[in-house]
C-alpha positions in Angstrom: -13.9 116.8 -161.2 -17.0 117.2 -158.4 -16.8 120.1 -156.3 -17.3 119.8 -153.0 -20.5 121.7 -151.1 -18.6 124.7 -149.7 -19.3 125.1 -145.4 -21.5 127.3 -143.3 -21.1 128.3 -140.1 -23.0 125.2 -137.7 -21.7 122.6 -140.1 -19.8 119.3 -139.1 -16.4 118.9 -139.7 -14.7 115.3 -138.8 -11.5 115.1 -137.6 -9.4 111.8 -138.9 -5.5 110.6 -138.2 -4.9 108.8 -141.6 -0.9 108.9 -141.0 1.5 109.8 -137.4 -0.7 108.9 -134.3 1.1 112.1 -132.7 -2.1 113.8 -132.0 -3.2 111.0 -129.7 0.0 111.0 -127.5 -1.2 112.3 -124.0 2.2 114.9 -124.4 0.6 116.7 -127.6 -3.2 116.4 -127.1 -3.0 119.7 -125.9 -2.6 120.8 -129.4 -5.8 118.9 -130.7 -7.4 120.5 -128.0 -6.8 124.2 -129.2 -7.8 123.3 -132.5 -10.8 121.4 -132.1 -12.0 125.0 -129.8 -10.2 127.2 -133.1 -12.7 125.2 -135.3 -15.6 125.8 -133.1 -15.6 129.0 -132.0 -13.2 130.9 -134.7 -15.2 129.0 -137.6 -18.4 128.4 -136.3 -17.8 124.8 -136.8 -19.0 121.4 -134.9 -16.4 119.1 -135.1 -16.4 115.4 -134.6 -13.7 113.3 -134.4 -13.5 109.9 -135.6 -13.1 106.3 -133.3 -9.6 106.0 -134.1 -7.7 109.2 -134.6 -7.0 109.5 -131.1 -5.6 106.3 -130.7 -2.1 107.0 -130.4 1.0 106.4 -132.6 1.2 102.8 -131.9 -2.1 101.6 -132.6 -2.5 103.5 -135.8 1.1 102.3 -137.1 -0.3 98.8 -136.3 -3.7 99.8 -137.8 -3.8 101.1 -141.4 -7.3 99.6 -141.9 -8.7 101.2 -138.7 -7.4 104.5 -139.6 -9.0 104.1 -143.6 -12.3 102.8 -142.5 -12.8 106.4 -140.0 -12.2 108.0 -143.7 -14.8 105.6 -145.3 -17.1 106.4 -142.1 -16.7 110.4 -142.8 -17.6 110.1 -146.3 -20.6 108.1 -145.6 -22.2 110.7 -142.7 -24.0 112.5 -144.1 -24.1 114.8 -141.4 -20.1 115.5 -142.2 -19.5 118.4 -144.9 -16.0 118.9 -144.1 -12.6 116.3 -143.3 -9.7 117.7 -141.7 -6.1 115.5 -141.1 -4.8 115.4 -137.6 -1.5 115.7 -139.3 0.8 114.1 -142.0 3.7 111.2 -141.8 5.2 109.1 -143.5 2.7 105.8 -144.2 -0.7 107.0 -145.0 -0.1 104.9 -149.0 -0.7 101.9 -146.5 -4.5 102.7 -146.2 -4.9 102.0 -150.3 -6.0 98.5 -150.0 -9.3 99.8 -147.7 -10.4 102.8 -149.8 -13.6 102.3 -151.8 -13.4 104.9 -154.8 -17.5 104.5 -155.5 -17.7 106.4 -151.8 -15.4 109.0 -152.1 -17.1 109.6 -155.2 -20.8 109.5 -154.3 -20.1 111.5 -151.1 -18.2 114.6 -152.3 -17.4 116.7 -149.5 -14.1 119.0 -148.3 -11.2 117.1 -147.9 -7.9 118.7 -146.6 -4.7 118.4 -145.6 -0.9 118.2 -146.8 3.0 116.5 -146.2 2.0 113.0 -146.2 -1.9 113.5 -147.2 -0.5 113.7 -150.6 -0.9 110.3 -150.9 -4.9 110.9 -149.8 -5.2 113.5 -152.3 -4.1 111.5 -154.9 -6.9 108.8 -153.8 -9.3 111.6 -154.3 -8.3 112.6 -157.4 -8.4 109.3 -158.5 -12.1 109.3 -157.7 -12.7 112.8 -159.3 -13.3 114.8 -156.1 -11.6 118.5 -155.8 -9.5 118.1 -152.5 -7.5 120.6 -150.7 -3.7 121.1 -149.7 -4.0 123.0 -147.0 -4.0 123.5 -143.1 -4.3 120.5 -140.6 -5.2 120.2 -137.3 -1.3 119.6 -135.3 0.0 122.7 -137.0 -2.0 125.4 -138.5 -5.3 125.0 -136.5 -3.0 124.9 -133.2 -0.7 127.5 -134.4 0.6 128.5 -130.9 -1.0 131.7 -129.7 -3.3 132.9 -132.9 -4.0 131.4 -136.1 -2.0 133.0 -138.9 -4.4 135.8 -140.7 -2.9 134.6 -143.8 -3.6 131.3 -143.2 -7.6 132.4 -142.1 -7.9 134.7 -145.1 -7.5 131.5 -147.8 -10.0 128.8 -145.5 -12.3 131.5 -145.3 -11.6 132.5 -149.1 -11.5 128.8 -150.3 -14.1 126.5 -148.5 -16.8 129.7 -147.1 -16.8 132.4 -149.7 -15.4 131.3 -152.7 -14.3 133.9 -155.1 -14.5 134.0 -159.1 -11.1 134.7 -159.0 -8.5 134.1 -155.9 -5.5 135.6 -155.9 -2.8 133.7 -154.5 -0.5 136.5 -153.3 3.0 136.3 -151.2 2.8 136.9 -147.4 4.9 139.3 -146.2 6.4 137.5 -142.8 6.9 133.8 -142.7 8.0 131.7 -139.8 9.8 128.4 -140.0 10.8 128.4 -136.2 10.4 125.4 -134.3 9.1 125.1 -131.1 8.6 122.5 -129.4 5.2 121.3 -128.7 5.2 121.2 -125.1 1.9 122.8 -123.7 4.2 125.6 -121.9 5.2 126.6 -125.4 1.2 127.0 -126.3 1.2 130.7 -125.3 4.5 131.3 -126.9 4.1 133.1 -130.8 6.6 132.0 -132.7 8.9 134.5 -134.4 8.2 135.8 -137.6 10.3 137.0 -140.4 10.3 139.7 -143.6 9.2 137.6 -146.7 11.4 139.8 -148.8 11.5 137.3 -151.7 8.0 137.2 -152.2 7.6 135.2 -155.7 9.8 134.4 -158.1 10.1 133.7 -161.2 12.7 131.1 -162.5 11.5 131.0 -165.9 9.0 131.6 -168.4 7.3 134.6 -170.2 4.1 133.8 -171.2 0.4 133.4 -169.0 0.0 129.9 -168.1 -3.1 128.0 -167.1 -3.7 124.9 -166.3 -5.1 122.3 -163.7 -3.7 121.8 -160.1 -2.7 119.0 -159.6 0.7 117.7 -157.3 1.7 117.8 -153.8 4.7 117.0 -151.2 7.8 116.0 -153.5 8.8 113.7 -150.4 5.7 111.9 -150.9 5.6 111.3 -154.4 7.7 108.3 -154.9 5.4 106.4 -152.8 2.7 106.9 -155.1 4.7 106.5 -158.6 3.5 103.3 -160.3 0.2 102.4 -157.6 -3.5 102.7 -159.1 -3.7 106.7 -157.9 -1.0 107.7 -159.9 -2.8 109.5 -162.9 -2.2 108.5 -166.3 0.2 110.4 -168.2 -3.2 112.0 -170.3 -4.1 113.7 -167.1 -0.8 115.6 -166.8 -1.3 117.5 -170.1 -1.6 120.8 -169.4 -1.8 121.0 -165.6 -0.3 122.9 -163.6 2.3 121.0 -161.2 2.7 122.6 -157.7 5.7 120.7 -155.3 6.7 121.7 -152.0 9.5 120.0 -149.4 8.8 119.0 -146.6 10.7 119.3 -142.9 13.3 116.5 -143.7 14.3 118.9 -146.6 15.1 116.5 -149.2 18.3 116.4 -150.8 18.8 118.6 -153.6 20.3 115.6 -155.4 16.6 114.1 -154.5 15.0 116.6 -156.1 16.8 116.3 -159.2 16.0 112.8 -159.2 12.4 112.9 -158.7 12.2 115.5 -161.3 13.9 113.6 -164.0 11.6 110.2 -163.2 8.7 112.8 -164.0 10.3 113.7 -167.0 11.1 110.3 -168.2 7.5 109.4 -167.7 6.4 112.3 -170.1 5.1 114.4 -167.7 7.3 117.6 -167.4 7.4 118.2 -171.5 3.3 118.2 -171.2 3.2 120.9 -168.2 1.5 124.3 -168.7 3.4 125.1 -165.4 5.6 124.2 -162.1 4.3 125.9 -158.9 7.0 125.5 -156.1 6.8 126.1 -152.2 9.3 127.9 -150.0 11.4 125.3 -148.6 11.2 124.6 -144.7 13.1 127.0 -142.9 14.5 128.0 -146.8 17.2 125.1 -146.6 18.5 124.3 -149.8 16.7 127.5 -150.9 18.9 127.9 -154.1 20.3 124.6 -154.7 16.5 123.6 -155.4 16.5 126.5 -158.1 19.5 125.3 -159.4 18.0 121.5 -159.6 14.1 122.7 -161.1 16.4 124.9 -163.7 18.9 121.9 -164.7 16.4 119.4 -165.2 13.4 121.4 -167.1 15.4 124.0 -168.8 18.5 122.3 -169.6 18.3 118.3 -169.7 14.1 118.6 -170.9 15.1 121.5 -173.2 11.7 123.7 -171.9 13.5 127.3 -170.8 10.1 128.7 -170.9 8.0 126.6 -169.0 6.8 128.9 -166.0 8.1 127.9 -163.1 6.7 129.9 -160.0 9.3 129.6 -156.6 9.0 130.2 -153.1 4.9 130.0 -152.9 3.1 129.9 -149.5 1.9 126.8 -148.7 3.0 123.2 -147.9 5.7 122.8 -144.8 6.2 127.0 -144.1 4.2 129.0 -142.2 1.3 130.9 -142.5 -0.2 129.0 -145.8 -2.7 129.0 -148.7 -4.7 126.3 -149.9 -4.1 124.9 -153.6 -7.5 122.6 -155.0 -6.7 120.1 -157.2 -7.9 119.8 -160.3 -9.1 123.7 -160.4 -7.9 125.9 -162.8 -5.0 128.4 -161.9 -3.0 130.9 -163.7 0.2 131.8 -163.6 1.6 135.3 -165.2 5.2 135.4 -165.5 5.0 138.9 -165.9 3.1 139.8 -162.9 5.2 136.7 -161.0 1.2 135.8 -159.9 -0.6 133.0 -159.4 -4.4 133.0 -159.5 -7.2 130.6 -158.9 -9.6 131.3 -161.5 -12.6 129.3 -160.3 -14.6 128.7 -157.0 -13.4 125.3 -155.7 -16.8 124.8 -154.0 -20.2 125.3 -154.6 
């Protein structure tokens, strides 16, 4: 996998809308506004953002190609180090057709986003690139009032100063609150809550390590069976990390998505499942109950790590997973670990 260039304060960040539209809407520009200032004067960043991605939700639902060919156009500046979503959806697997691989690939650069970005990430990995599964622009850059410190600590830890070794450790308040994003609601912190839980451990014993590779569980049936699903070679030994997103899935979903990746082969070559808190912790323990029938009981692997109620995906603040880095996970420390700089 190539690893991106990591950034420095002055560099140029683009700004793309690759699913919703909802950041061009006059009634939630506001919120592209905040963070487009966050990125400049909290990171030190110039930001740019591309001809489309403030288009509006109707142009870019009618526009799949316009909305791939601002990626294409970040990859190729050179002047670019860094791409940042607006925010996810539900479409972005429409933009396939218009992605060239070869420029992905001989323009590395930081890639991030999550929810519906899966579907970009995928595309990445496809092309070898480490990508990120991390904050966008809508949510965690606006976060109303402050950024989350959590949230700062792992950009700041992931794409500026990348560590040896990061340890990906539990916050201790979450939020899952919604407000609505009306600009009077800008100055307005949502409330945040003891993370009591912190991680747990479904199952498993041993020290696990393995690549990252995964994503939005919502997301991943679009993907199933296209070119940028990886061949089953590339599961073997990674580390799957899942997360639900704010239509909180079934649980009977869950289960079914789990057993299509364990009829393909996948689950039985795992070194290890990573799994998000759910949004606002719906369905908190009937997803335990669904991870714990399908891989312990019906694929017969009652020691297969499986990490719960990680921070990142759709609960606030988050960290950032790479794909295809190397992570650990210690059952016995109920840890999780990035054991290698993402960047370079």
């Amino acid at each position: 996998m190539i690893k991106p260039t990591k950034l420095s304060k002055g560099d140029t960040v683009a700004i793309v809308s690759l699913s919703s539209g909802l950041g061009g809407e006059e009634a939630f520009i506001h919120r592209y506004e905040v963070a487009k200032q966050r990125l400049e004067t909290e990171f030190g960043l110039k930001v740019i953002t591309m001809p489309h991605a403030l288009k509006g939700l109707k142009f870019l639902d009618n526009n799949p190609k316009a909305r791939a060919e601002d990626l294409m156009a970040a990859f190729k500046d050179p002047l670019v180090k860094a791409i940042i979503t607006m925010i996810g959806g539900d479409d972005t697997i429409r933009l396939l057709p218009y992605i060239c691989f070869d420029t992905i690939r001989n323009n590395p650069k930081i890639f991030m986003g999550y929810s519906d970005t899966t579907a970009n990430h995928f595309m990445m990995y496809k092309a070898g690139l480490v990508s990120f599964y991390g904050p966008c622009v809508m949510c965690e850059f606006a976060e109303n009032v402050v950024m989350h410190d959590y949230t700062k600590h792992y950009i700041m830890s992931t794409l500026f100063d990348p560590q040896a070794r990061l340890p990906i450790t539990p916050s201790p308040k979450w939020t899952g609150q919604h407000l609505d994003w009306d600009a009077a609601n800008n100055n307005i912190a949502r409330d945040m809550v003891p993370n009591p839980r912190g991680h747990e451990l479904l199952q498993g014993d041993s020290l696990a390590r393995g690549r990252l590779l995964g994503g939005c569980l919502d997301v991943l049936p679009m993907i199933i069976g296209t070119e940028i699903w990886p061949a089953i070679s590339q599961w073997q030994d990674a580390i799957l990390f899942l997360e639900t997103s704010e239509e909180c899935p079934r649980p009977a979903d869950v289960k079914y998505l789990l057993r299509n990746l364990a009829a393909q082969g996948i689950i039985s070559r795992l070194a290890g499942i990573v799994v998000g808190k759910p949004y606002q912790e719906k369905y908190c323990d009937e997803y335990k109950d669904m991870l714990l029938q399908v891989v312990a009981r019906e694929c017969e692997l009652p020691h297969l790590p499986i990490l719960y109620n990680v921070n990142f995906g759709h609960s606030a603040p988050m960290c950032i997973l790479p794909y295809g880095v190397m992570a650990e996970i210690d059952c016995a420390a109920k840890s999780l670990c990035i054991l290698e700089p993402a960047v370079v």
